[in-house]
C-alpha positions as CSV (number, residue, x, y, z in Angstrom):
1,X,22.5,125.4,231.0
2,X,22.1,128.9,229.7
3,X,18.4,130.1,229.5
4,X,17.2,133.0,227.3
5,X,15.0,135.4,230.1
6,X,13.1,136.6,227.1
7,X,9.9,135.1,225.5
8,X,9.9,133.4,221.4
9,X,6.3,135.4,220.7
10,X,7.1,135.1,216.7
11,X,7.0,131.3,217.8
12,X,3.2,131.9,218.1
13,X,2.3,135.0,215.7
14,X,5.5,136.6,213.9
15,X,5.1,140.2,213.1
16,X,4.1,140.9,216.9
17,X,0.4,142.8,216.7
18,X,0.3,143.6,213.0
19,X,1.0,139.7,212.4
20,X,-0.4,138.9,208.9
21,X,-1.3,135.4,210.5
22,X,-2.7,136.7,213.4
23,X,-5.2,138.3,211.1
24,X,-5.5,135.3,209.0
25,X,-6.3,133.5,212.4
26,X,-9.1,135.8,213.5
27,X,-10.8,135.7,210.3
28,X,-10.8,132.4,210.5
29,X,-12.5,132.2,214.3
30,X,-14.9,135.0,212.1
31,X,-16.1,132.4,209.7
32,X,-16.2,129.4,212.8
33,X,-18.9,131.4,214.7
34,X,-20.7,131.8,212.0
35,X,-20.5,127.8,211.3
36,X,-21.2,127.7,214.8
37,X,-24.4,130.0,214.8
38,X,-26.2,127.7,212.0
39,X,-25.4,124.6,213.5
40,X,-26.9,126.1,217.2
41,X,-30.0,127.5,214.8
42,X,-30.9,124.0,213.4
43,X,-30.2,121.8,216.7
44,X,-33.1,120.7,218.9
45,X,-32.4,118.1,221.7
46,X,-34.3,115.5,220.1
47,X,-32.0,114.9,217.2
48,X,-29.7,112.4,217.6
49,X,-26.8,113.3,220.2
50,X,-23.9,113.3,218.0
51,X,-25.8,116.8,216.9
52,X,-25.0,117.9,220.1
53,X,-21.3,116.5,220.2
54,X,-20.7,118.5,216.6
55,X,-21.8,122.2,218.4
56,X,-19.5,121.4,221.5
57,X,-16.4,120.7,219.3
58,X,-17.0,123.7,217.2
59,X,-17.5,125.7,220.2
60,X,-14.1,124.2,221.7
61,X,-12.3,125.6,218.5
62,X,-13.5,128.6,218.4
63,X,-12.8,129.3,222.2
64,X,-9.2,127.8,221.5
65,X,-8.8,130.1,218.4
66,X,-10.0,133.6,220.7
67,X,-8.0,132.4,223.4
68,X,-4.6,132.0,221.3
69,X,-5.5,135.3,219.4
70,X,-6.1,137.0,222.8
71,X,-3.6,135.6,224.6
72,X,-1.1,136.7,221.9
73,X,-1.9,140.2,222.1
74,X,-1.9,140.5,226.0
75,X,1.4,139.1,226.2
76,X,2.7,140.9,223.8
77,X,1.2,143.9,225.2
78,X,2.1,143.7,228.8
79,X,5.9,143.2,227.6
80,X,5.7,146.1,225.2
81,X,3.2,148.5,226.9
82,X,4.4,151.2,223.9
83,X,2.6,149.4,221.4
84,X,-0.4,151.3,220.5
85,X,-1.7,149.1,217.2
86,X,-2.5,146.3,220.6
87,X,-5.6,148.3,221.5
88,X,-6.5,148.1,217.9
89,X,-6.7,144.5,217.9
90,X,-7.8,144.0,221.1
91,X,-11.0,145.6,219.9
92,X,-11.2,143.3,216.7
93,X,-11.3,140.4,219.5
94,X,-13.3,142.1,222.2
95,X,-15.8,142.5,218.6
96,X,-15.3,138.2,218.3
97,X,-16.0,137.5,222.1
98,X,-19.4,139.5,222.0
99,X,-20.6,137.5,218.9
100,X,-19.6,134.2,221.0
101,X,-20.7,135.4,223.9
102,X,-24.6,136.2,222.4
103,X,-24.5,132.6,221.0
104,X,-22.8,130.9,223.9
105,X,-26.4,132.5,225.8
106,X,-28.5,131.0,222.6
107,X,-27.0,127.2,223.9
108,X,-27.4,127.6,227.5
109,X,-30.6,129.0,226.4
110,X,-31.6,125.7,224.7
111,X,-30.3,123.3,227.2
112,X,-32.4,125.2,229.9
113,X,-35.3,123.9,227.7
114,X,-34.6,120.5,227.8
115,X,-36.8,118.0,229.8
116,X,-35.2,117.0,232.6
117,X,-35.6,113.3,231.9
118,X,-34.3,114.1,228.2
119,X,-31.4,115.8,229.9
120,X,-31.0,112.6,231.7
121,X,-31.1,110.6,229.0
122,X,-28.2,113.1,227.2
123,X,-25.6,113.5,229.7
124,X,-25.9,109.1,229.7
125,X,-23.9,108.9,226.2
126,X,-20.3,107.8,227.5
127,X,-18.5,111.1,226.2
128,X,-21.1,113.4,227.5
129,X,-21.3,111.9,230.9
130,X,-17.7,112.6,231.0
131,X,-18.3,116.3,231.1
132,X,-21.7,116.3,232.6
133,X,-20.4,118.0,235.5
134,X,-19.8,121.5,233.6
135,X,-22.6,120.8,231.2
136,X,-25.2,121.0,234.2
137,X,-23.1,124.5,235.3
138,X,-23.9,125.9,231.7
139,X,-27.4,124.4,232.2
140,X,-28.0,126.2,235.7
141,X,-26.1,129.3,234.7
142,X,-28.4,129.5,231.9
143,X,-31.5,129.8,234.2
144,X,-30.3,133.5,235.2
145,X,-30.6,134.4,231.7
146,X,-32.5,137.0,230.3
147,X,-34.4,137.3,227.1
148,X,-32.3,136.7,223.7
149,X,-32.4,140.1,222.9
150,X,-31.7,141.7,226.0
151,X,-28.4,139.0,226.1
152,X,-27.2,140.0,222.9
153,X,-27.9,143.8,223.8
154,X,-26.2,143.0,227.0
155,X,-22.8,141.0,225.0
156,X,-22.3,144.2,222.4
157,X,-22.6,146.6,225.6
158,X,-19.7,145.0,226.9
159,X,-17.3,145.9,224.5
160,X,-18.0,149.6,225.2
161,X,-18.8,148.9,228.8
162,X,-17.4,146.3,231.4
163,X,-14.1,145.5,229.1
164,X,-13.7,149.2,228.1
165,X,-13.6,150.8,231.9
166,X,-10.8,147.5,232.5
167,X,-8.8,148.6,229.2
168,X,-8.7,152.4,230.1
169,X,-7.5,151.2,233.4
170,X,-4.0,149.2,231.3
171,X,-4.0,152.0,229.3
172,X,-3.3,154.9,232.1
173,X,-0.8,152.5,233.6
174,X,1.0,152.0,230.4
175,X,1.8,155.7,230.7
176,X,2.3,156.4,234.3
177,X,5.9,157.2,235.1
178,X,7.3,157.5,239.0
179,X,10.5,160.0,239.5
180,X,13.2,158.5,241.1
181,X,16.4,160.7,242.0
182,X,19.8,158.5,242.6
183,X,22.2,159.6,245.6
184,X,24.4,161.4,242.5
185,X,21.2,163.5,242.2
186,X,20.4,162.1,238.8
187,X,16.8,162.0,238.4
188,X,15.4,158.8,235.9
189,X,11.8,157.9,235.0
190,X,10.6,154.5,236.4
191,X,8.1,152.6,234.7
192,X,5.2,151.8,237.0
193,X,6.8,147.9,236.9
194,X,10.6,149.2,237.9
195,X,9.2,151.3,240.5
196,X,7.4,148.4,242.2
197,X,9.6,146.3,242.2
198,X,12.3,148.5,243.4
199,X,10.3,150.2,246.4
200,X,9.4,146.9,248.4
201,X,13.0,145.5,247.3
202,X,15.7,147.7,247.8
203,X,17.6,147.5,251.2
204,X,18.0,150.9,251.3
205,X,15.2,152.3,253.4
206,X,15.8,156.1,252.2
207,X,15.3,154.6,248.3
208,X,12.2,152.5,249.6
209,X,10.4,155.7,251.3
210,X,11.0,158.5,248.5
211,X,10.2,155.9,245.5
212,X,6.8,155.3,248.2
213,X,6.3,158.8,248.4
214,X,6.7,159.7,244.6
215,X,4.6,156.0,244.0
216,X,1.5,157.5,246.4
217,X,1.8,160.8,244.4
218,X,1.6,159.2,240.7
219,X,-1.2,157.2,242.1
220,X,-3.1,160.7,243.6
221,X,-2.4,162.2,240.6
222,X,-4.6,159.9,238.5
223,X,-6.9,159.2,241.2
224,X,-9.6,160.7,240.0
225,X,-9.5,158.4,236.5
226,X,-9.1,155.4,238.8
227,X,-12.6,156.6,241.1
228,X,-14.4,156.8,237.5
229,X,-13.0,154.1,236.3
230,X,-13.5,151.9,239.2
231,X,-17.0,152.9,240.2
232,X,-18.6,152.5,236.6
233,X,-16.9,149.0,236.1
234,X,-18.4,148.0,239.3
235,X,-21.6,149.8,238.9
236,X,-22.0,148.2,235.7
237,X,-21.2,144.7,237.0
238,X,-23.6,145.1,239.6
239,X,-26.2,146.3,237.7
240,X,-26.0,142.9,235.7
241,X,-25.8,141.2,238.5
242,X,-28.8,142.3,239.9
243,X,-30.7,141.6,236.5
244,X,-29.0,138.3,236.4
245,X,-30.7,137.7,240.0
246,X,-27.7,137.1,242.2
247,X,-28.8,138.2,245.4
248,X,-25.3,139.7,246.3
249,X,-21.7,141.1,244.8
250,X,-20.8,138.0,246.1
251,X,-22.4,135.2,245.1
252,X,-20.8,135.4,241.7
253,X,-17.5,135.4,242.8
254,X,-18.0,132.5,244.8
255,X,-20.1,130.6,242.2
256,X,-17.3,131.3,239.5
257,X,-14.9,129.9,242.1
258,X,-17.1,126.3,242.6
259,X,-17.4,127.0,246.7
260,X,-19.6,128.6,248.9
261,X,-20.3,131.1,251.7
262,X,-19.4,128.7,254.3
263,X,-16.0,127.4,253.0
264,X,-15.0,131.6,252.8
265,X,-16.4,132.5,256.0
266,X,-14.8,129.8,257.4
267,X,-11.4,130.8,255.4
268,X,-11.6,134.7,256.7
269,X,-12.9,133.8,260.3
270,X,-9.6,131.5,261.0
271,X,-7.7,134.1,259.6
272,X,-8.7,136.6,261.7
273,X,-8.3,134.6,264.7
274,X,-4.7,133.4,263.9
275,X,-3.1,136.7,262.9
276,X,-1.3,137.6,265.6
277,X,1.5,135.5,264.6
278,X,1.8,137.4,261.8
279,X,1.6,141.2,263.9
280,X,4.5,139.4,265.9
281,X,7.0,139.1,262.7
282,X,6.3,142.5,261.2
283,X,7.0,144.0,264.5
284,X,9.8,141.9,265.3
285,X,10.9,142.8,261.1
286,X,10.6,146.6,262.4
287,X,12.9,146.1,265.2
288,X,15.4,144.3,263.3
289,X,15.2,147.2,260.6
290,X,15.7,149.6,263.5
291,X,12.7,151.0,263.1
292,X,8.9,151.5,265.6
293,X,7.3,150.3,262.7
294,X,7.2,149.2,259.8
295,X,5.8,151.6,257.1
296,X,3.6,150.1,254.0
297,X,6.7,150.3,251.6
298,X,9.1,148.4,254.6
299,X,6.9,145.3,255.1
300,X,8.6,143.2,252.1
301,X,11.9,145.0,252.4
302,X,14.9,142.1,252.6
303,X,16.6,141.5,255.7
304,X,20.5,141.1,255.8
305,X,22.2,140.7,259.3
306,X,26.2,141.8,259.6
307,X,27.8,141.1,256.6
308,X,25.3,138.3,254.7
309,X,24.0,139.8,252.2
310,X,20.4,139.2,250.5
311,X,20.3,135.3,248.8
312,X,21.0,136.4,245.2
313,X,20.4,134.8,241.9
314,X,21.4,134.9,238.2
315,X,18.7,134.0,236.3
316,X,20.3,130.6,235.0
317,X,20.9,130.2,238.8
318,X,17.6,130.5,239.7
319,X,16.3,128.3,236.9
320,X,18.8,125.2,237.8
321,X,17.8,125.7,241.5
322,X,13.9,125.7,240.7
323,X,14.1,122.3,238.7
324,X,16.5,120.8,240.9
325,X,14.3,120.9,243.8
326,X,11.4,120.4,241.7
327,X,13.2,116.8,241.5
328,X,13.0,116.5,244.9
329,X,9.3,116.7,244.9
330,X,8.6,114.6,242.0
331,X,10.6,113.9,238.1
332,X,7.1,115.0,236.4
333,X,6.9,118.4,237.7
334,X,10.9,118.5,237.0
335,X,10.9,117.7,233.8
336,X,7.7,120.1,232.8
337,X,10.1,123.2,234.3
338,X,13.0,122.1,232.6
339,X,11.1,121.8,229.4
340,X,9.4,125.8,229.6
341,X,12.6,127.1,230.7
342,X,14.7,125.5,227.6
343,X,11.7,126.5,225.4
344,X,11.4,130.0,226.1
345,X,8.2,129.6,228.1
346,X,8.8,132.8,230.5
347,X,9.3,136.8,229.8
348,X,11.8,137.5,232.6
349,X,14.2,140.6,231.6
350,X,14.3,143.2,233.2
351,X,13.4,146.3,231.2
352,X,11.3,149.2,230.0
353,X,8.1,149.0,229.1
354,X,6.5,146.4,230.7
355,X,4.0,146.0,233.1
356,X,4.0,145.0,236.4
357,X,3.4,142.3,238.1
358,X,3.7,138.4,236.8
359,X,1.0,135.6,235.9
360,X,0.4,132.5,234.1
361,X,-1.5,132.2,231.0
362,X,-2.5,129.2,228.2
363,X,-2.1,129.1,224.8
364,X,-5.1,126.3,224.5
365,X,-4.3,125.7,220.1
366,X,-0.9,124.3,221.0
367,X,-1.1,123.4,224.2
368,X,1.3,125.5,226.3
369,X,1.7,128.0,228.7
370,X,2.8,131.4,229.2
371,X,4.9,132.9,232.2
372,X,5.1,137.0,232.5
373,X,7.4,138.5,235.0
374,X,10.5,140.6,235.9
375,X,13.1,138.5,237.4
376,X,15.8,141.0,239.4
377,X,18.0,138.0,241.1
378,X,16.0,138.1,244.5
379,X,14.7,134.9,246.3
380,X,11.7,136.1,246.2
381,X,11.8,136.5,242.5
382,X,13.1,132.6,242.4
383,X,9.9,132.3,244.3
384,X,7.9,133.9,241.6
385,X,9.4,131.6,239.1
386,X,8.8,128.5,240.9
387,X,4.6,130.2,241.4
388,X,4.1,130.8,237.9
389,X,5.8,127.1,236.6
390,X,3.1,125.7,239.1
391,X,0.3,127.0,237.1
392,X,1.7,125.7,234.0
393,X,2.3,122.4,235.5
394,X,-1.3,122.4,236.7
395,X,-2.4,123.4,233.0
396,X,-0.2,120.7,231.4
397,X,-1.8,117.5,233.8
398,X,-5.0,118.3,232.3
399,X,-4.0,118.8,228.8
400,X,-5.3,115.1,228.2
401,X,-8.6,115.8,229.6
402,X,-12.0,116.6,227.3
403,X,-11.4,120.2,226.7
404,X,-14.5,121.0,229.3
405,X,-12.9,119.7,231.8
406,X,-9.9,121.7,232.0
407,X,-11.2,124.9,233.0
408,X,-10.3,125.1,236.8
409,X,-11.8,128.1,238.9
410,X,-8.9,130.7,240.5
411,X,-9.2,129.5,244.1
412,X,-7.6,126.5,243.1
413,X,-5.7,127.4,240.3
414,X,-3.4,128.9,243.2
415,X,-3.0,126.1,244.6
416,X,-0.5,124.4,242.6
417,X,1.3,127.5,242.4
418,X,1.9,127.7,246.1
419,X,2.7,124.5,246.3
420,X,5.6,124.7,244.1
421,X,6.6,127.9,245.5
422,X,6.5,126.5,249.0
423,X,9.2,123.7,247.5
424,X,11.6,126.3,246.8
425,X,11.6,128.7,249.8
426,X,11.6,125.4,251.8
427,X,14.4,124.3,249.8
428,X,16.8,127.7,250.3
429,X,15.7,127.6,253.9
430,X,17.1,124.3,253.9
431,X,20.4,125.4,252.1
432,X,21.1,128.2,254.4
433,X,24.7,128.5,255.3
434,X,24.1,130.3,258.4
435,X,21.6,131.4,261.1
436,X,21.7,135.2,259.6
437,X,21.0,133.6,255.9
438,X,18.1,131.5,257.2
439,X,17.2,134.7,259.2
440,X,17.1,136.6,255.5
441,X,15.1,134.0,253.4
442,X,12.7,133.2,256.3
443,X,11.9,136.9,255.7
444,X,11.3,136.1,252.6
445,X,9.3,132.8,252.9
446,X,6.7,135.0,255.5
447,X,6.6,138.1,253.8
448,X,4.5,135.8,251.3
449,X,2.4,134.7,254.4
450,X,1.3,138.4,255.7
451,X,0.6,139.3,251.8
452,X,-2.0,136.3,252.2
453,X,-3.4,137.2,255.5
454,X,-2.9,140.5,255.6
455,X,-2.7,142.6,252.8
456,X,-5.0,140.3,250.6
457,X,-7.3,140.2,253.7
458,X,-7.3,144.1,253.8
459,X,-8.1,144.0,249.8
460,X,-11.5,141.4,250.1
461,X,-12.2,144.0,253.4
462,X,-12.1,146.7,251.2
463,X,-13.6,146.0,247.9
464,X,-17.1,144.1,249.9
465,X,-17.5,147.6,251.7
466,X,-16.9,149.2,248.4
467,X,-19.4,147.4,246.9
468,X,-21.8,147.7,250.0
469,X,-21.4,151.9,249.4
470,X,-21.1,151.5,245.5
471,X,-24.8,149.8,245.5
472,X,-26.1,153.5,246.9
473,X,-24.0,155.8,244.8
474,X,-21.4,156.8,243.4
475,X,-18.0,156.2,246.1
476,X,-15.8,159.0,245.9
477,X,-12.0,158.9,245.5
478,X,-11.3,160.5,249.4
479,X,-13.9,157.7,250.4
480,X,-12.3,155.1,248.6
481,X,-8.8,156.0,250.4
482,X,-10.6,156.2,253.7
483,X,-12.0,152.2,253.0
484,X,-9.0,151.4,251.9
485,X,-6.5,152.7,255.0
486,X,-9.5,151.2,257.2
487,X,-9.2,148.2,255.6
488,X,-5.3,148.2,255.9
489,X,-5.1,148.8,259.2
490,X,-7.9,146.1,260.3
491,X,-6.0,143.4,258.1
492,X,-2.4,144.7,259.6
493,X,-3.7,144.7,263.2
494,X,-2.7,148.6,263.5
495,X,0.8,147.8,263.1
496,X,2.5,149.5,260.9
497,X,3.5,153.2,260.7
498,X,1.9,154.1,257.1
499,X,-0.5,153.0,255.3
500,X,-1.3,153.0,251.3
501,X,-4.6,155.2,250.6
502,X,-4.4,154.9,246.9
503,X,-3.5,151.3,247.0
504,X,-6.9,150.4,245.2
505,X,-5.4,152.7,241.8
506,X,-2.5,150.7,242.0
507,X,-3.7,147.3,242.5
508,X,-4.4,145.6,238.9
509,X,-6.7,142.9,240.3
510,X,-9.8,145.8,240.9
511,X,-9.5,146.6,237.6
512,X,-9.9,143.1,235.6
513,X,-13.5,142.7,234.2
514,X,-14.4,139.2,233.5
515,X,-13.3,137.9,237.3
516,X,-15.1,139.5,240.5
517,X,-13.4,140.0,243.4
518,X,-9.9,138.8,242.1
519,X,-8.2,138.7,245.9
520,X,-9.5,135.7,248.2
521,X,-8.8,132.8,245.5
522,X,-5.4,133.4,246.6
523,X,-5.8,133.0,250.1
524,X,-7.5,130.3,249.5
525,X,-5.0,128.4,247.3
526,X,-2.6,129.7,249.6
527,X,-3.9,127.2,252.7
528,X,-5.4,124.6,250.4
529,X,-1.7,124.0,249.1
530,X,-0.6,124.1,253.0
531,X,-2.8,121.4,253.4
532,X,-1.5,119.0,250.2
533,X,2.0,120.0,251.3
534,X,1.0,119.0,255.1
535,X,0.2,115.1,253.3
536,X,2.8,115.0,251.1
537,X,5.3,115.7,254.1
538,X,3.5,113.1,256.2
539,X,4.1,110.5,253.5
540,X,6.1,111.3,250.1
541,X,6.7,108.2,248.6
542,X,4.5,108.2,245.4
543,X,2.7,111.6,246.5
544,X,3.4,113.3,243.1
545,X,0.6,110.7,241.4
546,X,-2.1,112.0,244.2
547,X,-0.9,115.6,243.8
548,X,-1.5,115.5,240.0
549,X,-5.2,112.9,240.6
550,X,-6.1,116.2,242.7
551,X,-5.2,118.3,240.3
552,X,-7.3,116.6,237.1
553,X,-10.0,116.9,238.8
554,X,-10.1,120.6,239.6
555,X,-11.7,121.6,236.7
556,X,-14.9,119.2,237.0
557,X,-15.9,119.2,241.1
558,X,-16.8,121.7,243.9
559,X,-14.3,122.7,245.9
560,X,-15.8,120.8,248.8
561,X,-15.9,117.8,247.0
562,X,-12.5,118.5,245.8
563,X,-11.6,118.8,249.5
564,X,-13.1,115.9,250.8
565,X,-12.2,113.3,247.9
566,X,-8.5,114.1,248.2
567,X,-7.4,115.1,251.6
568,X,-10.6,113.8,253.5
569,X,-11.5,117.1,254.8
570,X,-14.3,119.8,255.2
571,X,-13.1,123.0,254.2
572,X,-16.6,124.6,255.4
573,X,-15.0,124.3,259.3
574,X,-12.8,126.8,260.7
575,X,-10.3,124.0,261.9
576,X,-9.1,123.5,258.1
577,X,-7.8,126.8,257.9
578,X,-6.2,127.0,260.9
579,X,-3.9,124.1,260.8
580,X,-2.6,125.6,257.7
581,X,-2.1,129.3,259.1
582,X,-0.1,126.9,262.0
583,X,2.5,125.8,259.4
584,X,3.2,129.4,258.8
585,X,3.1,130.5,262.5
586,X,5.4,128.0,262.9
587,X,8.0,129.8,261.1
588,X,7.4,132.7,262.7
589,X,8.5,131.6,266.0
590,X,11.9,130.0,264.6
591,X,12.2,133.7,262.9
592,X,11.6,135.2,266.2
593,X,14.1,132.9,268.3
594,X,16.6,133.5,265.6
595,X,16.8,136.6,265.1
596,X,16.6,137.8,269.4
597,X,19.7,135.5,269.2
598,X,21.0,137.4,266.6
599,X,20.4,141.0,268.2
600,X,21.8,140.3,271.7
């Protein structure tokens, strides 16, 4: 089967940002909120509850509307960072969102000043006690409100503000170039995306240190954009947060993710007590390299013993191999995959102009999904693909569900995306022809591990003491670098040879405005999925029904209750997480034994 790598955006809006229907759409969404503003104006509670049912389905559609519209542009954007007229429109829906926004605070507003035995007596109707669960969020989160005016003050801000620092952040990016010169002394310019992806994949170790070197450079160069750009996002988030009354930068983050202190201390606590697995393999990766140690830009390099070569794929290869092992887990999730891929679901080519990185996203009007990234025929970019189809597959259970419902937090949002990439590197593990392969794609399967308890962990180490030292000042870039190689080298045990100082410029997720600490969600999806895949192995026969029960019900529990309902466990005890980091460990010792074998 021959799949196009490239997405069908016309399929959505033709004419690509200057889309006459786009336009159409948005003033469309213009004239919903202002439906939706009169209708919120003349509601009181004590009017019969299909009053209330009319403002929640407006609200639905106009959410569905900004989403498409914004999703649309982003997409389009991060595959054609060139595009100037995006910003333009990005603006005209940042303008939309902070008229929502002021209104969304008017209805949590006016459910705050419900009786509680009215509110009782609401959330009894047979649809509403179907969403009652995020109803009572919107209802609590409304109790850290602050006056209307100060709200709407607060939502116009934000276009200038929290969003603006994040877009000057894509828009430096979108320039940035890193000089790379070829062993015929031709010197090209990289995109930020090609560079990337080239420096932590190339088996060359010469190509991997000068495109690290040059990378570090581009990074320094700008640094002192990024140290603006980063301490006035935060410092602005912070400030609201302390008028909103959250007693700390993370309670926040942990209430946008439905979990609490316990279940992250927890998480962190058995990671740091089970690392040293995960020192073992990168020092037993350096020796096999034929180096001390490992340097920042060598810890995902690919390992190739004699004369096996990397696992390589074609991207209709990788695609085939993704659904047919899908099909071993379950014909739902095969079929979904199959579906995207022969639809034009993902952006894969590899070219100019596009941003790094690779992610999921909705579009909620039509019910789809969205996958960005650069496939270069790797494993790990098989990997990738199998990661991002999870999301979608998790997005596409729900679809059914009352449109409240589906919103799932990012801590478990990653979990169906490592589950599905844990199908696949299971799977080319399994089809290894020989030790030196398995060797190779082991590599591959762990190098995922230490970026989830190592170089994730050294992100949530850095950005908490960054926020500790942002809340007295202003953190300058030099201090930034130092909490950043301090944080490295406590996450990495002190074991590698270089570290990354200006890792923070080049890590997207500091930068993103409307999530908070953007790192230990995946961590956490990360082990949660270890633990779903730990049942499913135990007992597969019907497991894909469970998997997608669990799944439904992401979007309308705690992640506790999640926990406990589903795989009988309490995820606020250390124990949880460390039978999970064990799987991995696991695989560290049959790397270990394998390759000694293969070096004597």
């Amino acid at each position: 089967m021959k799949y196009l790598d490239t997405w069908d955006l016309d399929a959505i809006f033709p004419g690509g940002t200057k889309s006459e229907e786009l336009q159409a759409k948005l003033k469309e969404v213009q004239q919903q909120i202002s439906e939706y503003q009169s209708l919120l104006n003349n509601w009181d509670y004590k009017q019969p509850v299909d009053a209330l049912k009319t403002i929640l389905k407006k609200r639905e559609t106009i959410e569905k509307g900004l989403a498409q519209s914004s999703t649309f542009v982003q997409m389009w954007h991060d595959a054609y960072m060139n595009d100037e007229h995006a910003n333009v429109v990005k603006g005209q829906i940042m303008d939309l969102y902070s008229d929502i926004q002021k209104l969304s605070n008017i209805f949590s507003t006016k459910l705050v000043a419900i009786p509680s035995e009215s509110w009782s007596n609401l959330l009894a109707d047979e649809d509403l006690s179907k969403v009652s669960f995020v109803l009572d969020e919107i209802r609590d989160e409304g109790k850290r409100l602050l006056s209307k005016e100060e709200e709407e003050l607060i939502a116009e801000l934000n276009t200038d503000g929290l969003a603006a620092w994040s877009n000057l952040y894509d828009t430096v990016v979108s320039i940035m170039t890193i000089p790379f010169t070829d062993n015929e002394g031709e010197t090209a310019e990289l995109s930020v995306g090609q560079a990337m992806n080239r420096m932590y994949a190339d088996p060359d170790p010469n190509v991997r240190k000068q495109l690290f070197e040059n990378w570090e450079a581009a990074w320094a160069k700008n640094g002192p954009i990024f140290a603006d750009t980063l301490n006035h996002l935060d410092g602005y988030r912070m400030t609201l947060q302390k008028k909103h009354r959250y007693q700390n930068h993370l309670e926040e983050p942990l209430e946008y993710n439905r979990m609490t202190e316990g279940s992250l201390n927890a998480m962190w606590t058995a990671v740091t007590n089970n690392k040293q697995a995960f020192i073992d393999f990168i020092n037993q990766k350096a020796k096999l390299l034929g180096m001390d140690k490992l340097g920042w830009q060598d810890v995902d390099a690919p390992v190739a013993l004699g004369d096996v070569k990397p696992t390589r794929f074609t991207y209709e290869e990788a695609c085939d191999f993704v659904i047919d092992n899908f099909a071993s887990f379950g014909p739902k999730l095969a079929e979904f995959a199959r579906h995207a891929l022969e639809n034009r679901w993902v952006e894969a080519e590899d070219r100019p102009n596009k941003r790094p990185g690779g992610y999921c996203t909705s579009l909620p009007e039509i019910n789809e999904s969205r996958i960005f990234m650069t496939f270069t025929g790797s494993s790990a970019d098989t990997s990738t693909l199998a990661h991002e189809l999870g999301h979608a597959f998790h997005t596409h259970v729900m679809k059914d569900l009352p449109s409240l419902n589906r919103n799932y937090a990012m801590n478990v949002a990653e979990t169906a995306s490592t589950f599905a990439e844990t199908i696949i590197a299971n799977a080319t593990i399994a089809n290894a022809q020989s030790d030196k392969e398995k060797i190779s794609l082991l590599n591959t399967k762990l190098e995922n591990a230490t970026a989830m308890f190592m170089n994730i962990h050294a992100r949530f180490l850095f950005e908490n003491a960054f926020y500790e030292e942002r809340a007295k000042g202003i953190v300058t870039e030099k201090r930034l670098n130092e909490l950043m190689v301090d944080a490295q080298k406590e996450a990495y045990g002190d074991s590698l040879a270089s570290y990354h100082p200006h890792f923070w410029c080049s890590k997207l997720h500091f930068f993103i405005d409307d999530v908070p600490f953007y790192n230990f969600p995946y961590t956490f999806g990360f082990l949660f999925s270890l633990g779903i895949y730990a049942k499913y192995l135990k007992n597969p026969e019907g497991f894909e029904e469970k998997y997608i029960d669990l799944l439904r019900d992401t979007g309308s529990m705690k992640v506790e209750d999640l926990a406990e309902k589903h795989l009988g466990v309490d995820i606020t005890k250390e124990d949880f997480w460390a039978a999970g980091i064990q799987l991995m460990a696991e695989d560290v010792e049959e790397f270990i034994q394998l390759t000694n074998k293969a070096m004597t």
